[in-house]
Chimera marker file (.cmm) of the C-alpha trace (Angstrom):
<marker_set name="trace">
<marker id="1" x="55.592" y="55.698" z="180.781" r="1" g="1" b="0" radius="0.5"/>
<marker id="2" x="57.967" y="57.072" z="178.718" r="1" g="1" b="0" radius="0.5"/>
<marker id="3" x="60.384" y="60.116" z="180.365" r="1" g="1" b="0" radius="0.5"/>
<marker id="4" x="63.499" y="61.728" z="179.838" r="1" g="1" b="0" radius="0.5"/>
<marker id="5" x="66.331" y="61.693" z="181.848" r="1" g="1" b="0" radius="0.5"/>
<marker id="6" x="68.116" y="64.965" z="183.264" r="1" g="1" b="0" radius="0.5"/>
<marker id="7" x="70.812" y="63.519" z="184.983" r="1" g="1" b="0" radius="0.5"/>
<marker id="8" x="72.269" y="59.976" z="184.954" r="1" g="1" b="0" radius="0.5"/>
<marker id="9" x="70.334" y="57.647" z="187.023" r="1" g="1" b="0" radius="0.5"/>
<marker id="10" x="72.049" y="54.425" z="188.010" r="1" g="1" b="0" radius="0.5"/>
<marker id="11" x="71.111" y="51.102" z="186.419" r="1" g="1" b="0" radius="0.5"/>
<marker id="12" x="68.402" y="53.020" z="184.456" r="1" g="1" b="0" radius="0.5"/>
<marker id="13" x="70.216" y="55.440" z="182.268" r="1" g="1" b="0" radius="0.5"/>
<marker id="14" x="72.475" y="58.848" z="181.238" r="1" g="1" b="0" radius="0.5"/>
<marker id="15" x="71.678" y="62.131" z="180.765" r="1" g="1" b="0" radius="0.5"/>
<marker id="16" x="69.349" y="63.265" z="178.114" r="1" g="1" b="0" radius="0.5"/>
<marker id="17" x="68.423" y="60.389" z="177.503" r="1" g="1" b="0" radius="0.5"/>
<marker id="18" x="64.574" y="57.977" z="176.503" r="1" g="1" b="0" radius="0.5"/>
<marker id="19" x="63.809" y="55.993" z="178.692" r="1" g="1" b="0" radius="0.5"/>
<marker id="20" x="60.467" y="53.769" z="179.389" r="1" g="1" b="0" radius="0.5"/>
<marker id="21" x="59.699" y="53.143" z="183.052" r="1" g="1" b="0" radius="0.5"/>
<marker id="22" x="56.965" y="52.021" z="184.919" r="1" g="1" b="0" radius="0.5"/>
<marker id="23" x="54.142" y="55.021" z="185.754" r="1" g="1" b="0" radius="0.5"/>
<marker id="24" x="54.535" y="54.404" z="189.765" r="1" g="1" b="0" radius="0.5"/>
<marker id="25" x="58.616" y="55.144" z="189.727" r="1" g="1" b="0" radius="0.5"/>
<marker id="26" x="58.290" y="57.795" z="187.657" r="1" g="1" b="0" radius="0.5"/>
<marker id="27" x="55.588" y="59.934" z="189.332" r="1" g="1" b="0" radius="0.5"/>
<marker id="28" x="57.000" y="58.939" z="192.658" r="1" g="1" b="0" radius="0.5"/>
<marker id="29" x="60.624" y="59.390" z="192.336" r="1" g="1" b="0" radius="0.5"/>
<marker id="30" x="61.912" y="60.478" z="189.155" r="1" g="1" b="0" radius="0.5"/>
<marker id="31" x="59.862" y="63.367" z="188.389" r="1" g="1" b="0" radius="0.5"/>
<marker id="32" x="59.833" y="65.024" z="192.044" r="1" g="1" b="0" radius="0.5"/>
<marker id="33" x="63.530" y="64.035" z="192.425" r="1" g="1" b="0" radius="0.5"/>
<marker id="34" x="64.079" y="66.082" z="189.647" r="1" g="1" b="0" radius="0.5"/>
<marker id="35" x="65.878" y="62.918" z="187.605" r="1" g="1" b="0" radius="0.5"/>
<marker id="36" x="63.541" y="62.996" z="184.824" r="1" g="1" b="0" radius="0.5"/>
<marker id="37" x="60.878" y="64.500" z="183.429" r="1" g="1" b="0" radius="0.5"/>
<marker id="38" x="57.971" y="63.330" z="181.240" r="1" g="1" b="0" radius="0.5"/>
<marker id="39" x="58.403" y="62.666" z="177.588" r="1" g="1" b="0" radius="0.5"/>
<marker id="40" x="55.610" y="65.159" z="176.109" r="1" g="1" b="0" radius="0.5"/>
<marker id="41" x="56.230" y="66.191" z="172.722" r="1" g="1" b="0" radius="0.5"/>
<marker id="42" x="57.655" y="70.002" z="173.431" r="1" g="1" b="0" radius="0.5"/>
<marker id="43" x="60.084" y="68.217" z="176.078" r="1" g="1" b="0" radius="0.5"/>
<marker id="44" x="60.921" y="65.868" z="172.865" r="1" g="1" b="0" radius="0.5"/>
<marker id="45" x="61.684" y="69.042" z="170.579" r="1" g="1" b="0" radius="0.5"/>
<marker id="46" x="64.059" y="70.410" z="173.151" r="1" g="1" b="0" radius="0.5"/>
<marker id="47" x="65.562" y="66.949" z="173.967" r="1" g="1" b="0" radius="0.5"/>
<marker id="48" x="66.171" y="67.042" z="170.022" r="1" g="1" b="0" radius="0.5"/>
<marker id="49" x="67.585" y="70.339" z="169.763" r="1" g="1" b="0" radius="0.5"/>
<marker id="50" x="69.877" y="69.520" z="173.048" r="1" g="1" b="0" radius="0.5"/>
<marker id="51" x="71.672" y="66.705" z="171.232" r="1" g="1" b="0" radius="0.5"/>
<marker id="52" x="72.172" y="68.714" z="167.758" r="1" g="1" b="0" radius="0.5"/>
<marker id="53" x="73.969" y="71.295" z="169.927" r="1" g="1" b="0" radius="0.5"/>
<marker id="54" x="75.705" y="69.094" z="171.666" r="1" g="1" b="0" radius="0.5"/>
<marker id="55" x="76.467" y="67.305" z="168.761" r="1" g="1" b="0" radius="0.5"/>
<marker id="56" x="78.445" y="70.337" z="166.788" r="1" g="1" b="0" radius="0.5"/>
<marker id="57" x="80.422" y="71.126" z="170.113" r="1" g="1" b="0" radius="0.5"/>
<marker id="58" x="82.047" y="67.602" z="169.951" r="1" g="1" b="0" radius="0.5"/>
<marker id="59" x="82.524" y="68.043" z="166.160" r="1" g="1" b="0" radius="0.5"/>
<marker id="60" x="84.310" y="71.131" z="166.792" r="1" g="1" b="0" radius="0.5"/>
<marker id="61" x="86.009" y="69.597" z="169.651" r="1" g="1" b="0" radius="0.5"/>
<marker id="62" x="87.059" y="66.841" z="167.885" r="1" g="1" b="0" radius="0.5"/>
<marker id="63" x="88.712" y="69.043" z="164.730" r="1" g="1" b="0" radius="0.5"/>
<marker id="64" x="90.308" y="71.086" z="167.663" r="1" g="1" b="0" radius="0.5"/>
<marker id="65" x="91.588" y="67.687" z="168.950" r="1" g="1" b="0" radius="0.5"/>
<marker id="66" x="92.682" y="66.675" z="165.216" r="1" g="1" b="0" radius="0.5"/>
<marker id="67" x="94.391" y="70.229" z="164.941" r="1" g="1" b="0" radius="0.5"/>
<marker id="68" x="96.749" y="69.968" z="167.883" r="1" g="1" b="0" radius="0.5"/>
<marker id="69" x="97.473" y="65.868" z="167.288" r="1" g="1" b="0" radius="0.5"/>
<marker id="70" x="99.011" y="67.265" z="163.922" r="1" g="1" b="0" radius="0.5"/>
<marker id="71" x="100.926" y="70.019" z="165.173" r="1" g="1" b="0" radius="0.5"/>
<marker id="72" x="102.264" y="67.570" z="168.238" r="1" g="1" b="0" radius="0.5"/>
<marker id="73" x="103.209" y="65.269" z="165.624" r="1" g="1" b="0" radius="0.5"/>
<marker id="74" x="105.090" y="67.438" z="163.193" r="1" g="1" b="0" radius="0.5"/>
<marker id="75" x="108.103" y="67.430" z="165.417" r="1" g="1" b="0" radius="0.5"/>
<marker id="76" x="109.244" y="66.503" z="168.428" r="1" g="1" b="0" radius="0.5"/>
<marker id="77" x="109.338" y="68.475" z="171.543" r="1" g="1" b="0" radius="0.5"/>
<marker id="78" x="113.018" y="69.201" z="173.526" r="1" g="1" b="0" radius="0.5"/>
<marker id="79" x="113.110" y="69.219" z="177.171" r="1" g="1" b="0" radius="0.5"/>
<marker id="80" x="115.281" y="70.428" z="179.232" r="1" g="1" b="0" radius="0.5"/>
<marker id="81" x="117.453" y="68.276" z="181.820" r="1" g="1" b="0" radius="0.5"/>
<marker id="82" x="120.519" y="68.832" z="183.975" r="1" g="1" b="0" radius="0.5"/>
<marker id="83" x="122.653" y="65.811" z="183.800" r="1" g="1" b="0" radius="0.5"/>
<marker id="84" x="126.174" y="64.792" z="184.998" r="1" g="1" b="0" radius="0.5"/>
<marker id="85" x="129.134" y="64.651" z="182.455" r="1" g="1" b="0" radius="0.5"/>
<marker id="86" x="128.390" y="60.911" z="181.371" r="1" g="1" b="0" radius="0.5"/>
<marker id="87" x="124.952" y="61.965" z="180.198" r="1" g="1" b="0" radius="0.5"/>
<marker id="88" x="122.899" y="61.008" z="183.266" r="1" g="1" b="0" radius="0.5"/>
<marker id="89" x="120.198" y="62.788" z="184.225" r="1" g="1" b="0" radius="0.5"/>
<marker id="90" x="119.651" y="64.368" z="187.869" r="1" g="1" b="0" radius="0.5"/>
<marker id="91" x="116.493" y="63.409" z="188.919" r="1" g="1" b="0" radius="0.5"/>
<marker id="92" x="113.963" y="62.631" z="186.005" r="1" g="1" b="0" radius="0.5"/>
<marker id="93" x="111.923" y="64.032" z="183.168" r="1" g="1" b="0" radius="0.5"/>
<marker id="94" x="108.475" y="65.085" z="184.449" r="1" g="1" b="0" radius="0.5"/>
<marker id="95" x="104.712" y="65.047" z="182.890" r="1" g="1" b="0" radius="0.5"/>
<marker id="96" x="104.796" y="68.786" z="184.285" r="1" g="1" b="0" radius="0.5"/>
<marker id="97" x="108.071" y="69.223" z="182.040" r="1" g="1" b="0" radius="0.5"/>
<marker id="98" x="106.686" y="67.838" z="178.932" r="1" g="1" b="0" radius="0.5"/>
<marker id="99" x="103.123" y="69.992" z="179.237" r="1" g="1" b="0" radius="0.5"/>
<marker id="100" x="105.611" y="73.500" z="179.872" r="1" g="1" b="0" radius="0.5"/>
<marker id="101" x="107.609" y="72.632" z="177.030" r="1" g="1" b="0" radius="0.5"/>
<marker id="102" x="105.030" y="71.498" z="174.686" r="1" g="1" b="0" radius="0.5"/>
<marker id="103" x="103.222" y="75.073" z="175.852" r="1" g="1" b="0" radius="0.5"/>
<marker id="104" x="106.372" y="77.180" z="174.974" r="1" g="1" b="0" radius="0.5"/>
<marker id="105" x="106.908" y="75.392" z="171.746" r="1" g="1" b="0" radius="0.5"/>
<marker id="106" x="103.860" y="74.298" z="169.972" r="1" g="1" b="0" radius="0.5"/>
<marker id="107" x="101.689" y="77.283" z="171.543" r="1" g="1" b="0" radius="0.5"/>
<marker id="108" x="98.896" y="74.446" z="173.104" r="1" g="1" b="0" radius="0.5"/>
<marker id="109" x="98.194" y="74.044" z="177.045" r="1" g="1" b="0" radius="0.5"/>
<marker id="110" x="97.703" y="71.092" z="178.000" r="1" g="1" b="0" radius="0.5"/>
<marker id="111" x="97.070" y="69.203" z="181.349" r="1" g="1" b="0" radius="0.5"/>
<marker id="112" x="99.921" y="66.958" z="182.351" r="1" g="1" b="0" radius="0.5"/>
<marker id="113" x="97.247" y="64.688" z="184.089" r="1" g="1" b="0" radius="0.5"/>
<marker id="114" x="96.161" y="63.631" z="180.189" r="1" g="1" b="0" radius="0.5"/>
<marker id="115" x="100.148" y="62.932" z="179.924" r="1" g="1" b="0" radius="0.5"/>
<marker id="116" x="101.819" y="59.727" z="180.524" r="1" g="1" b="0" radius="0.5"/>
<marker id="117" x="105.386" y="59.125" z="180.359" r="1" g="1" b="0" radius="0.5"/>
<marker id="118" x="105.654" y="55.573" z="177.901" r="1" g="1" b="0" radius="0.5"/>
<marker id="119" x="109.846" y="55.155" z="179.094" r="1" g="1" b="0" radius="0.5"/>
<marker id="120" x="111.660" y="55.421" z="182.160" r="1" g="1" b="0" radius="0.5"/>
<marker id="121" x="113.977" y="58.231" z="181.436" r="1" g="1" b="0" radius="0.5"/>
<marker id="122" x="117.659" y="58.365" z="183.156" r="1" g="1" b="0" radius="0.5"/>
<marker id="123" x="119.556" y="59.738" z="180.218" r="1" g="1" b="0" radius="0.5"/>
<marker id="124" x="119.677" y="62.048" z="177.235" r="1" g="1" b="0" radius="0.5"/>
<marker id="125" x="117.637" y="60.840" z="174.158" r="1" g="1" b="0" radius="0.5"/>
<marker id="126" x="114.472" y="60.373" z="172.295" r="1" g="1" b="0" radius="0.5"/>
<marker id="127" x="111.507" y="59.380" z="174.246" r="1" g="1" b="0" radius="0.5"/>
<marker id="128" x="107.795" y="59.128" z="173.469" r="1" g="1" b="0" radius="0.5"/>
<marker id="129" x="104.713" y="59.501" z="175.783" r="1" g="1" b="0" radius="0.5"/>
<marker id="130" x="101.353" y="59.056" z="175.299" r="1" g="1" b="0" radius="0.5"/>
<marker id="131" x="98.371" y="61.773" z="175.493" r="1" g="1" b="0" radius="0.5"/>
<marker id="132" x="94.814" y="61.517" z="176.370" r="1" g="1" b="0" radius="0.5"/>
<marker id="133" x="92.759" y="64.051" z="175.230" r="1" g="1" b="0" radius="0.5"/>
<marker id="134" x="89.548" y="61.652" z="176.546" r="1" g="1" b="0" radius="0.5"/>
<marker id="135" x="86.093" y="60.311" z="174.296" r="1" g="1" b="0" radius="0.5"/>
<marker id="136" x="89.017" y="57.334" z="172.845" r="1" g="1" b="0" radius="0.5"/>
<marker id="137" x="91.285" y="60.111" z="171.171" r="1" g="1" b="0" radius="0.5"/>
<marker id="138" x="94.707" y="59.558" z="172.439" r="1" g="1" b="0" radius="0.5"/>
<marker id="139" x="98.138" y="60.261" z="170.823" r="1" g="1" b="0" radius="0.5"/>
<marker id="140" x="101.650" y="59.605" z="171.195" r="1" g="1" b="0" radius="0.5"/>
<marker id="141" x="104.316" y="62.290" z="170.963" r="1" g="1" b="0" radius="0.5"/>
<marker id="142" x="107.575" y="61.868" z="170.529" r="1" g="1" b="0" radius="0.5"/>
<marker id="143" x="110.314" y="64.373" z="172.729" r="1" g="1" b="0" radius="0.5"/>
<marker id="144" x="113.735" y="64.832" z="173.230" r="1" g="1" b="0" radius="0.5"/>
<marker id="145" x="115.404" y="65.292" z="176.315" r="1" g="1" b="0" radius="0.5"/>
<marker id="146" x="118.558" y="67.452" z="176.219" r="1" g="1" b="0" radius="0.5"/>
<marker id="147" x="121.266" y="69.108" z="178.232" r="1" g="1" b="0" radius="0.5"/>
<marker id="148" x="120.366" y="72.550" z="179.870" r="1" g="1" b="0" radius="0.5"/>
<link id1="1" id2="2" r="1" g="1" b="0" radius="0.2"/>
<link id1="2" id2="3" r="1" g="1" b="0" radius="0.2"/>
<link id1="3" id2="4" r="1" g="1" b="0" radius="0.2"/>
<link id1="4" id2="5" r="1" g="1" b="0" radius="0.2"/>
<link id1="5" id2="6" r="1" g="1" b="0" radius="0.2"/>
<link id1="6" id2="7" r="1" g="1" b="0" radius="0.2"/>
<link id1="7" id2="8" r="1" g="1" b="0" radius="0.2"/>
<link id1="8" id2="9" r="1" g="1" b="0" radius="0.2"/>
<link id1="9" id2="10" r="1" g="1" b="0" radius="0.2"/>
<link id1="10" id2="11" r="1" g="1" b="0" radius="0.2"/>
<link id1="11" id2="12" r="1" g="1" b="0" radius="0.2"/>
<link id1="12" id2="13" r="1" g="1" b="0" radius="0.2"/>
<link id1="13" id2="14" r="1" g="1" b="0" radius="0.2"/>
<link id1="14" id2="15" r="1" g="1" b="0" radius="0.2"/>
<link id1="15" id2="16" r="1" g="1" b="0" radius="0.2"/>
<link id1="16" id2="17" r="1" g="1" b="0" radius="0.2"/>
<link id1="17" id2="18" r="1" g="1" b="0" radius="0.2"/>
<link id1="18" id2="19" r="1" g="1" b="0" radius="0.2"/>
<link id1="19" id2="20" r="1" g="1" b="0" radius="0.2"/>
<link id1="20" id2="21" r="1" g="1" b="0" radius="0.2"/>
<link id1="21" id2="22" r="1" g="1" b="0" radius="0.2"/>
<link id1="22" id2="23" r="1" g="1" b="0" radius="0.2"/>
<link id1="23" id2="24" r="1" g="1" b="0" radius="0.2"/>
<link id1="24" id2="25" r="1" g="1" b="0" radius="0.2"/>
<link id1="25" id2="26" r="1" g="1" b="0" radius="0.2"/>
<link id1="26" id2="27" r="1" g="1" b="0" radius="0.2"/>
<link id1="27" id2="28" r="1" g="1" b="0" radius="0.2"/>
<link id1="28" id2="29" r="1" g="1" b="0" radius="0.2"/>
<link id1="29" id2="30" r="1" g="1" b="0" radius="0.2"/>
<link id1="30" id2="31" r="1" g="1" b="0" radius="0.2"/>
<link id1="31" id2="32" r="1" g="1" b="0" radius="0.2"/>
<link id1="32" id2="33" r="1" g="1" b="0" radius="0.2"/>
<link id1="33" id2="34" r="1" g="1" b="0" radius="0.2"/>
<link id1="34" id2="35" r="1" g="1" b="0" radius="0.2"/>
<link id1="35" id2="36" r="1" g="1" b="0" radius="0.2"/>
<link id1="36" id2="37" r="1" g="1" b="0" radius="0.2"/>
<link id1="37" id2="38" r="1" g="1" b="0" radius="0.2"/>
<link id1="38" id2="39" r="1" g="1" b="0" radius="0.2"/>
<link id1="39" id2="40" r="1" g="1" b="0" radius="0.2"/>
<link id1="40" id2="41" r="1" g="1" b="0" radius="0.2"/>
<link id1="41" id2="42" r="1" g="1" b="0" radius="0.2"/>
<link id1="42" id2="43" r="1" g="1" b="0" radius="0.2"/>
<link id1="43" id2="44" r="1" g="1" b="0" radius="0.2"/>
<link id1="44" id2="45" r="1" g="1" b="0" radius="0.2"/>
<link id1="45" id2="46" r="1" g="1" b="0" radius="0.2"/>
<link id1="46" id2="47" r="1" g="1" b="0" radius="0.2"/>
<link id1="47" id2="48" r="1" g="1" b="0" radius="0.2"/>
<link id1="48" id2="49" r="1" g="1" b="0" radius="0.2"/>
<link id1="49" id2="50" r="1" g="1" b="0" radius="0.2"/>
<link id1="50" id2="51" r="1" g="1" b="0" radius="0.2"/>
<link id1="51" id2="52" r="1" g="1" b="0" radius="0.2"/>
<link id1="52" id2="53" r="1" g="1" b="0" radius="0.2"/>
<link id1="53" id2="54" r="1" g="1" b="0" radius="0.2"/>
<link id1="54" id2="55" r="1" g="1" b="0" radius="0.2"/>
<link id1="55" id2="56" r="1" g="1" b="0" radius="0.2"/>
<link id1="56" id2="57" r="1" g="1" b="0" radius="0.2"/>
<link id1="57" id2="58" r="1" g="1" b="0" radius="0.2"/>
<link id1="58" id2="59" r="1" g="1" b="0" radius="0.2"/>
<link id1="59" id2="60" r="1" g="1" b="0" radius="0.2"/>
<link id1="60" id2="61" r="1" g="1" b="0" radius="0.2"/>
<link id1="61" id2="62" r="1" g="1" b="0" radius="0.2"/>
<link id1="62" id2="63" r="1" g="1" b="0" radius="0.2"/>
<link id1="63" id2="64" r="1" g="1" b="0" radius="0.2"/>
<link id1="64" id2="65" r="1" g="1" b="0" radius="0.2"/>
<link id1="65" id2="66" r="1" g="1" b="0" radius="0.2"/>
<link id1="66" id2="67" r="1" g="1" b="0" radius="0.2"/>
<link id1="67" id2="68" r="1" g="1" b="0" radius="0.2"/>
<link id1="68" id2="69" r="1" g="1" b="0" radius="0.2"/>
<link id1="69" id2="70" r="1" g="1" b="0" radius="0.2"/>
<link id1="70" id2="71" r="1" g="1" b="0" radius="0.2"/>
<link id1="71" id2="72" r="1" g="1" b="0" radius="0.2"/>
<link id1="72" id2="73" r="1" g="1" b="0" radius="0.2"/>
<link id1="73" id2="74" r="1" g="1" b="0" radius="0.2"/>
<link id1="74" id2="75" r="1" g="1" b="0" radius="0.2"/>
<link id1="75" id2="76" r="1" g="1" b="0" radius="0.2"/>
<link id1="76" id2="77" r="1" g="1" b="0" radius="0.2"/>
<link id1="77" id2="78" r="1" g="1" b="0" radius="0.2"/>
<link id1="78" id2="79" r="1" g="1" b="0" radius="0.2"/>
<link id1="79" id2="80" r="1" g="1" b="0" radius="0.2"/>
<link id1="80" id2="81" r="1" g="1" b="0" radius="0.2"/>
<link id1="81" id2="82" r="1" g="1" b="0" radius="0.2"/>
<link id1="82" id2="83" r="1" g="1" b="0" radius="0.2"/>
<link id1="83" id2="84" r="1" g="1" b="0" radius="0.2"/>
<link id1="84" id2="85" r="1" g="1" b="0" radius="0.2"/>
<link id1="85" id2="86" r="1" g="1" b="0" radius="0.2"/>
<link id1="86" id2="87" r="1" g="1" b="0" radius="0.2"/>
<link id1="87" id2="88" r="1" g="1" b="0" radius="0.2"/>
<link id1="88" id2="89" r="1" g="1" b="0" radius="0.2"/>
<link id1="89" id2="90" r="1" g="1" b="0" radius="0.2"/>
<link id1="90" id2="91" r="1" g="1" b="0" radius="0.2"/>
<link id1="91" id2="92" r="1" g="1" b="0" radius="0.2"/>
<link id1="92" id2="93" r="1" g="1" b="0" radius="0.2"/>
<link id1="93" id2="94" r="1" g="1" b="0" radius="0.2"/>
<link id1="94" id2="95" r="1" g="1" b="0" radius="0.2"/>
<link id1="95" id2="96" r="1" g="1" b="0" radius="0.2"/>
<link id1="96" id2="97" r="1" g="1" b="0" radius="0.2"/>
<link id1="97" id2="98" r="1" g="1" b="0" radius="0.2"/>
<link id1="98" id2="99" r="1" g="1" b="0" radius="0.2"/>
<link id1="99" id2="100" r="1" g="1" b="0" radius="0.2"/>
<link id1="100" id2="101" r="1" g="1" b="0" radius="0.2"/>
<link id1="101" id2="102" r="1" g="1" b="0" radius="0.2"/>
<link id1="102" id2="103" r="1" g="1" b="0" radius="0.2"/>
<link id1="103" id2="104" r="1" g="1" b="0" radius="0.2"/>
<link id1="104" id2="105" r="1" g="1" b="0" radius="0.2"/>
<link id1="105" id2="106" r="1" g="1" b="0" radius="0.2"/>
<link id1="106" id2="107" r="1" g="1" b="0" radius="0.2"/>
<link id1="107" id2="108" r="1" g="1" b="0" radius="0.2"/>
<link id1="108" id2="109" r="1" g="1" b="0" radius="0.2"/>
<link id1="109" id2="110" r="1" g="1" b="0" radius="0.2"/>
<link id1="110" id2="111" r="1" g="1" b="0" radius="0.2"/>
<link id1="111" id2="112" r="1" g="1" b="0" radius="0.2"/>
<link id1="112" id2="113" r="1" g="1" b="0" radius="0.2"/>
<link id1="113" id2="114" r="1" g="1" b="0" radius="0.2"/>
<link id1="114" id2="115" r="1" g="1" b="0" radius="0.2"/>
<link id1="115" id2="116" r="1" g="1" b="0" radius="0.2"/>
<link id1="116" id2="117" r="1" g="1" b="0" radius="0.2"/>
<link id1="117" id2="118" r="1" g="1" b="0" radius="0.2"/>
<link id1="118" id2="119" r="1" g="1" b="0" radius="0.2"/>
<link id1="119" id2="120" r="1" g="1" b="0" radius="0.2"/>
<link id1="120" id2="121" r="1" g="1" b="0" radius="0.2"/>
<link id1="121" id2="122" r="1" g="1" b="0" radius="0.2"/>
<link id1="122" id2="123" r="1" g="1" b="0" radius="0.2"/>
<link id1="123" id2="124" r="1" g="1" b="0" radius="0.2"/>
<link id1="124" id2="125" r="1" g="1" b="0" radius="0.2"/>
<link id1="125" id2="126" r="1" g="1" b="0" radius="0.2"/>
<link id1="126" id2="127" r="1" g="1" b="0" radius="0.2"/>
<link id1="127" id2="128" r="1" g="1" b="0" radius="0.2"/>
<link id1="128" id2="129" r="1" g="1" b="0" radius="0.2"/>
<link id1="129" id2="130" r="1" g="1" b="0" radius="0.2"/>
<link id1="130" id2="131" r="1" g="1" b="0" radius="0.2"/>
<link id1="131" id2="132" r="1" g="1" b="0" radius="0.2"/>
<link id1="132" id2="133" r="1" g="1" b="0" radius="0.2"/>
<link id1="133" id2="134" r="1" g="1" b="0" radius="0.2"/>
<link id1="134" id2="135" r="1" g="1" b="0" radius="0.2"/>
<link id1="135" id2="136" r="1" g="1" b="0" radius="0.2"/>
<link id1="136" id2="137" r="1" g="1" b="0" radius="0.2"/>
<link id1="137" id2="138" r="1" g="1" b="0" radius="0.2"/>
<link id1="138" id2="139" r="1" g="1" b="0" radius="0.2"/>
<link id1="139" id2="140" r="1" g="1" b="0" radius="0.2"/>
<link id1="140" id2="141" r="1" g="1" b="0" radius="0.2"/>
<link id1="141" id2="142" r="1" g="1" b="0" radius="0.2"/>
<link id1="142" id2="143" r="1" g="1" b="0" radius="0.2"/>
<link id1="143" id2="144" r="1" g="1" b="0" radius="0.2"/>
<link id1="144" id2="145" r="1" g="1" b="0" radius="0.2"/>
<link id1="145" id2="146" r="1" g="1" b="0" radius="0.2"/>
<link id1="146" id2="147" r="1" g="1" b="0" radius="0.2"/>
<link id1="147" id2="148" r="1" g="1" b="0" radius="0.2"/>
</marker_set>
């Protein structure tokens, strides 16, 4: 029996997705534990028209994505750091720095979980760090850390 998935189902499947399983498991468990439900042919038109709209949103996503990986790249992003008088820093250069800064300057918010700090950073100087945006696209930036 053929039936289509509504939410992931371990060892079986994902979401939205065909799957063929034997009659018993489906009518037992599947279908009344609202996993699955049968694969009819209107059920097939919607599963169809689920993935084409899901589909565009992750093209538009991923041009959104392409948009700000451009602007990040176009120049690189100063932060702020109070150092000594040889140049050392006090403390260090923060994930939560880097998102505020690339906010104020570039005009994009984004979550300093997805950032991750490539150098250790105890003085002034160029630095790069890496950003996830997630589905494989990541991107390294390049920022400057100077004297406040």
């Amino acid at each position: 029996m053929q039936v289509i998935l509504i939410q992931d189902v371990d060892n079986l499947g994902g979401r939205n997705e065909l799957v063929t399983v034997r009659n018993g498991y489906a009518r037992n468990y599947l279908i009344p534990q609202k996993f699955a439900i049968e694969a009819n042919s209107s059920n097939l038109k919607q599963l169809q028209e689920k993935l084409k709209v899901q589909a565009k949103k992750e093209a538009a996503m991923l041009a959104e994505i392409n948009k700000v990986v451009e602007v990040l790249a176009a120049g690189a992003v100063k932060v702020g750091a109070k150092t000594g008088t040889t140049g050392k820093i006090f403390g260090s250069v923060t994930s939560l720095q880097i998102a505020r800064a690339i906010r104020d300057q570039k005009g994009y918010e984004i979550d300093r979980k997805r950032i991750s700090i490539i150098d250790d950073i105890k003085e002034l100087g160029s630095y790069k760090a890496s950003i996830d945006f997630g589905n494989g696209k990541t991107t390294e930036i390049e920022f400057e850390v100077i004297a406040e």
